[in-house]
N, C-alpha and C positions, 0 to 999 in steps of 0.2 A: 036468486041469480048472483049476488052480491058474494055468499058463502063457493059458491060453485067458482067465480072466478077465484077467489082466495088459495081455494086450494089446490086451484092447478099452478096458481104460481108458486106457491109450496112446494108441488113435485116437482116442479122445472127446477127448484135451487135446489133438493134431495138430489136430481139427477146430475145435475154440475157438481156437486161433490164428487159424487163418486161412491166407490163399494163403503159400508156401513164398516164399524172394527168395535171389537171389545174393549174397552178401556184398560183391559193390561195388557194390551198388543202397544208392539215397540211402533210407532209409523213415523219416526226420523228417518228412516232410511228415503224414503217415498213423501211428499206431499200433496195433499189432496189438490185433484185438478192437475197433477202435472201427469207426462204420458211416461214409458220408459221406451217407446219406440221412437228409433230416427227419426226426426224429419229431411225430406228430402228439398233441401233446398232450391237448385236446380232441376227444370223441370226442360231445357232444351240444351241440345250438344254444344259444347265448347268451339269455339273457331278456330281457323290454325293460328290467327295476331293471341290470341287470349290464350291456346297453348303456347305458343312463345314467350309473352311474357311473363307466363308461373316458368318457366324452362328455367328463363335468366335470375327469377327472384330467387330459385331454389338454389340456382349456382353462385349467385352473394350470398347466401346464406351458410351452406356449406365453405365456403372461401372464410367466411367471417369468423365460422365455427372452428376454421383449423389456424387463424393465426391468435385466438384466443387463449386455445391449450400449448404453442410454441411460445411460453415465456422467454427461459434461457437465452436464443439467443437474440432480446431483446435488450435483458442485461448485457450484451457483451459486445453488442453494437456501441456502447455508449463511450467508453472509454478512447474505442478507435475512430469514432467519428471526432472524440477531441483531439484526438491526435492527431488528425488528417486534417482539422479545425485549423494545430497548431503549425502545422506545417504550413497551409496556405497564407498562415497570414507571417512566417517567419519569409514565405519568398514573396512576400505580394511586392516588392520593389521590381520585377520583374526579372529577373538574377537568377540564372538557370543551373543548378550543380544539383551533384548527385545525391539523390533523395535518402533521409537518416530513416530506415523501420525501427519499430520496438524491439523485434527478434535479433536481427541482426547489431544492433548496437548494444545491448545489454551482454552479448557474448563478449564483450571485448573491454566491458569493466575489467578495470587490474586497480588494486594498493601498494601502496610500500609497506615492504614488513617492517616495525619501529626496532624488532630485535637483531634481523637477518641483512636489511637496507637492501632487500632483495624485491621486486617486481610480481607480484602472484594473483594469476589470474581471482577473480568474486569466487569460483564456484570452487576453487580450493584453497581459500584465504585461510576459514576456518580449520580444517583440519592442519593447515600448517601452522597456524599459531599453536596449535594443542601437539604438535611435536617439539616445536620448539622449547615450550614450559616446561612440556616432560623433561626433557634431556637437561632445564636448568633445576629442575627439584630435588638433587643430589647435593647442588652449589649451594642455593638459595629457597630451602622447602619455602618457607613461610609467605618469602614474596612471589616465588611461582605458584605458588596453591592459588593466592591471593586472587592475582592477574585472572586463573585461571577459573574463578570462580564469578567474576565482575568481564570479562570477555568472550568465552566460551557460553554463556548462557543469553538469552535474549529477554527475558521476562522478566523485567525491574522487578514486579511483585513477588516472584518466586527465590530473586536474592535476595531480599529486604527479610524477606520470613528466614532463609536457611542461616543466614549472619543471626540474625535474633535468637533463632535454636541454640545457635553453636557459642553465642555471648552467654546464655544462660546454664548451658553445660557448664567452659567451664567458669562462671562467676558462682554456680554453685561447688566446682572445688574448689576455687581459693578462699571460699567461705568457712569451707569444711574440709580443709587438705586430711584430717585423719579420719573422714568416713568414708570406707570403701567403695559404701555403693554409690557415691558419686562419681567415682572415679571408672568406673565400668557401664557401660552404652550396648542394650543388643541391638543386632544392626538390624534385627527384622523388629523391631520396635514398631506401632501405627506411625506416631510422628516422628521417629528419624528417618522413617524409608520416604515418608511424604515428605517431611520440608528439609532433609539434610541430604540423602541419599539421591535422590532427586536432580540436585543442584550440583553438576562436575565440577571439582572441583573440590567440594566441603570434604570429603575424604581423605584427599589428599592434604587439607590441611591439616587435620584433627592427628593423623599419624605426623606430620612436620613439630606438632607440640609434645608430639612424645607417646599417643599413643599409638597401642600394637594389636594389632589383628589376632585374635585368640580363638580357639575353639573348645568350649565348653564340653565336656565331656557326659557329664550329666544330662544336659538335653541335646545337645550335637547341633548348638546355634554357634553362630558368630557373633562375637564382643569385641567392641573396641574399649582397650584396659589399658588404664596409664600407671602402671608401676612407681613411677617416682614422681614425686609432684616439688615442684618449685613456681612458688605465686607469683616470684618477679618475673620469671619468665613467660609464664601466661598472663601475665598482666601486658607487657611492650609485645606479645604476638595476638590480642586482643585489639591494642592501641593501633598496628600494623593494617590489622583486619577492615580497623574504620578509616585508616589515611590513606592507606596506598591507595593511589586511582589508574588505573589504566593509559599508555601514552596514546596521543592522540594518533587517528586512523588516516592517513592521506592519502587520496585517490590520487590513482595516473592520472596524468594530463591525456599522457598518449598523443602530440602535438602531431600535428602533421600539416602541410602545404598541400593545399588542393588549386592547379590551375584552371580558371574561370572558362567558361566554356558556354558558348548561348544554346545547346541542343541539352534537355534535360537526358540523364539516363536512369532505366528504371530495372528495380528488380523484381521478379514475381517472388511473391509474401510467401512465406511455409506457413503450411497447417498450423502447427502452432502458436501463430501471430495470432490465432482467432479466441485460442481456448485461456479462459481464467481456472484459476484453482479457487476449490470450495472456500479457500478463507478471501480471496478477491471479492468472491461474488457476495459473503457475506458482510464483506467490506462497505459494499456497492450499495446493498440492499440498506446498510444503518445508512450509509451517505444519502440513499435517499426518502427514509423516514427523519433524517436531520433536516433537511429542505423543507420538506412537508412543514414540520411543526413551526422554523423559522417564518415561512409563507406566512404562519397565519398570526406573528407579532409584526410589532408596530417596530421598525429602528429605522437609525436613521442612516443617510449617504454612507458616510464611511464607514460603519457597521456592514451595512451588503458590501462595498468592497471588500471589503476584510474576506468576507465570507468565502469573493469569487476567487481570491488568491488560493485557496487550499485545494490541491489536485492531488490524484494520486501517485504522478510518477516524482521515480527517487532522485534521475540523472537529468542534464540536458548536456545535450551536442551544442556547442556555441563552434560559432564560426565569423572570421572578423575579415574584413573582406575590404584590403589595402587600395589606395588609389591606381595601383596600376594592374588591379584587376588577381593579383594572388590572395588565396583565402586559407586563414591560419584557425586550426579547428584542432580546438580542446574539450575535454570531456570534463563535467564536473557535477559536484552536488545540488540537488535543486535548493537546499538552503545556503549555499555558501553567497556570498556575497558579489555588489558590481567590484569592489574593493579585491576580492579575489580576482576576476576577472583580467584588470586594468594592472594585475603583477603582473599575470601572466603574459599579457600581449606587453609590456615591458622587458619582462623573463626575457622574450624570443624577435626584438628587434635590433637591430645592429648600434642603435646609439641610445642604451638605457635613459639620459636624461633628459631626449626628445620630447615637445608636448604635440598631445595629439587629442582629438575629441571624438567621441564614439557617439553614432548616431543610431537610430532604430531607422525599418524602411521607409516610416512616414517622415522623417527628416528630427523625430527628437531627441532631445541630448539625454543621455543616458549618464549621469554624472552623481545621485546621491550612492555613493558608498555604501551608505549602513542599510541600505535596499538589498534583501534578498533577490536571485534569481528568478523565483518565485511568484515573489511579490511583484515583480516588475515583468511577470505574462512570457519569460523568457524558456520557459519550459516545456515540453520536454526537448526543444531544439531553437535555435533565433542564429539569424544573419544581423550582422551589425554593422556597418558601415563605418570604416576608421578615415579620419579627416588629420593632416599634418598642420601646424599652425604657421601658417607663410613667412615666418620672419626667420623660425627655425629650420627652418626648414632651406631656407635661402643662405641661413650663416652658416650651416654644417655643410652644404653643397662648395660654397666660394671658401670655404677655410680648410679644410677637410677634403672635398673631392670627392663624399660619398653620399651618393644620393641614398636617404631615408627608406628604408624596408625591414624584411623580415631576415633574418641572419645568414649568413652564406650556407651554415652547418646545416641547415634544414633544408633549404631548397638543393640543395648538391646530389 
């Protein structure tokens, strides 16, 4: 009886295995005891509360699923919610005028040309400096090439290399003024088309030292060939190469009087207020693998401020907003200083040696000079509150007769 029970429990655990297999049968695919048919979980109909609520789960889910893949305009939300950040907190004093956009204000950048003392809007600044050089590279090759090469290009690394090129040209003829092959350059060379050719501007020096565009007969290239070589002269247009610096760029003020008004007025934004270009976005994206990595060290208070000061925009709209309610609004650089600032609203009042104190909305003084715009959150736009100092304000009134403001020529 003992042997009889045994071996029916034997075939009960033969049969929960399952079907027998050869030993060179693959059975990973399959494990014994397991089924390959469904089961069916549900064994009575769904209700219409319990259809509704898979209805709703599937429609967050779908919803979740498509602003997952809508990156883009996630990055492009960001810049304009600081901008909208920045504006609210430049009118939080409660001060109602007409709202500054990105789009709209960045059209009406203008500099002064340092050669022409002419007025020229941002978006043809450059090519008018690059007529102007032209037409002086007749008078002055050497310092128009120059100019033209440290102005006209934007990529410090890409001048630092084409000057080094063009130092080692010619410092190998003044080494070797009687070996000819130094004195001749093909212009489809790898490295003069990449670090010389490259850089506007290097050409037109290289012929300012004397050499001249040739064409090669034998293979039908272009050389540039210096026929007569004099080392003092490429020596002081070498020395030229490393001194001359560029004169300094100054933005319009573009000054204008805006009268105070308690009814905001607004413009509807163009399409193009939304969109960044591939290099912004690529901007956006290091800017925030820089946070990220910053996140996870240890500094201290004024290390993060430092950090929060650095934005992306280049201008801000300042506006300075007189006791009797007229608002004096210049255009500047985000690095230029409160020191620039405090000319200007000097520049454009009627008694330059007036004193006067600049408040922010929350009521503080805005007085360290060596303070960027930047640094002091005043970007890309700030209202500033201008206060008159009562004693001067009372001496110019009773001796003078002219009550303290902004200059007749501007408001007229």
């Amino acid at each position: 009886m003992k042997k009889l029970f045994s071996k029916l429990k034997t075939e009960a655990k033969f049969a929960k295995a399952g079907e027998g297999h050869k030993l060179t049968e693959d059975t990973r695919s399959q494990r014994p005891g397991t089924s390959q048919e469904p089961t069916n979980v549900r064994h009575q109909p769904m209700t219409a509360s319990q259809i509704q609520a898979g209805s709703a789960a599937l429609a967050r889910h779908e919803k979740k699923s498509q602003e997952n893949k809508t990156v883009v305009p996630k990055v492009l939300r960001k810049p304009i919610q600081s901008e909208s950040s920045s504006d609210q907190q430049s009118t939080s004093s409660g001060t109602a005028i007409p709202s500054v956009h990105k789009a709209h204000f960045d059209d009406t950048i203008s500099y002064h040309c340092p050669f022409t003392m002419t007025i020229v809007e941002k978006s043809n600044f450059r090519d008018h400096i690059r007529e102007v050089l032209i037409q002086q590279l007749s008078n002055n090759g050497i310092e128009a090439s120059v100019l033209m090469i440290k102005m006209l290009n934007k990529n410090p690394d890409k001048i630092e290399a084409a000057t080094a090129t063009i130092n080692k040209y010619l410092s190998n003829v003044m080494a070797h003024p009687d070996e000819v092959k130094y004195q001749k350059i093909r212009k489809n060379n790898r490295v003069f088309s990449e670090k010389v050719s490259s850089v506007e501007g290097c050409e037109e020096f290289l012929e300012a030292c004397g050499f001249k565009r040739s064409l090669d007969g034998t293979d039908d290239e272009i050389y540039f060939v210096l026929n007569e070589v004099n080392v003092e002269v490429l020596k002081s247009n070498l020395e030229q190469l490393d001194k001359i610096e560029p004169p300094t760029i100054r933005i319009h003020r573009d000054a204008k009087v805006l009268q105070f008004s308690s009814q905001s007025t607004f413009k509807d934004v163009p399409d193009n207020f939304f969109s960044l270009t591939s290099e912004e976005i690529k901007a956006e994206q290091q800017h925030r693998s820089q946070e990220l990595e910053l996140s996870k060290q240890l500094r201290t208070q004024a290390m993060r401020n430092e950090n929060k000061t650095k934005t992306n925009f280049k201008y801000s709209c300042m506006r300075v907003k007189f006791p009797n309610g007229t608002i004096l609004q210049g255009t500047f650089e985000a690095d230029e200083t409160i020191s620039n600032l405090t000319e200007f609203v000097r520049e454009n009042i009627n008694v330059d040696w007036a004193v006067f104190t600049l408040r922010s909305a929350t009521g503080k003084i805005v007085d360290d000079e060596t303070q960027s715009l930047r640094q002091a959150n005043l970007v890309p736009s700030a209202i500033l509150n201008l206060a008159w100092n009562d004693e001067v304000y009372t001496q110019v009134l009773e001796q003078q007769g002219i009550e303290l403001g902004i200059k007749e020529t501007l408001t007229s």
